[in-house]
N, C-alpha and C positions, 0 to 999 in steps of 0.2 A: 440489865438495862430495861428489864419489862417495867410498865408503868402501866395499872387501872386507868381504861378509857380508849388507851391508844387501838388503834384499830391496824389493819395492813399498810395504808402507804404510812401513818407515822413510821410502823415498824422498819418500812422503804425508808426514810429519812434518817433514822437515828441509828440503821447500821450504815449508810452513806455520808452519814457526817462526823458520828462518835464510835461505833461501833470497832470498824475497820482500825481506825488510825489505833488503836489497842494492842493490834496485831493478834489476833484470836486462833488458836488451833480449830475451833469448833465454835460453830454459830447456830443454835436452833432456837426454831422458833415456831409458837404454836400458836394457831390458827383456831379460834374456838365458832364455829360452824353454825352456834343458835344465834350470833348479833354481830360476828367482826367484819361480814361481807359486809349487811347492812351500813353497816356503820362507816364503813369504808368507803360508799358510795357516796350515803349524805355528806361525807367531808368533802369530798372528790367535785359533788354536784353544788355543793352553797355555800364554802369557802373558797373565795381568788387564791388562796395562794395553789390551791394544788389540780388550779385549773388545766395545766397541763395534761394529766393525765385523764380530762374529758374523750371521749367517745363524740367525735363531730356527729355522728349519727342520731344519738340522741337528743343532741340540742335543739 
């Protein structure tokens, strides 16, 4: 299910939506440490949909 681009909460999403209902023995998933935080942020902080997982703090 990996797809170029996606960063951690996608990864959050498409084992909570697709991944699961699979029924998987084993799920890993890697984390690549030079861009997927970043990346993860910017989706997090300037796309609504995954405004949920904002930090009030930083707003």
């Amino acid at each position: 299910m990996g797809l170029g681009g996606y960063g951690t909460v996608e990864y959050f999403y498409l084992l909570k939506t697709k991944a699961l209902l699979l029924n998987p023995k084993q799920i890993i998933v890697a984390v690549y440490l030079g861009n997927d935080l970043m990346d993860t942020f910017n989706a997090v902080y300037s796309r609504p949909y995954w405004s949920q997982f904002r930090n009030s703090d930083l707003n």
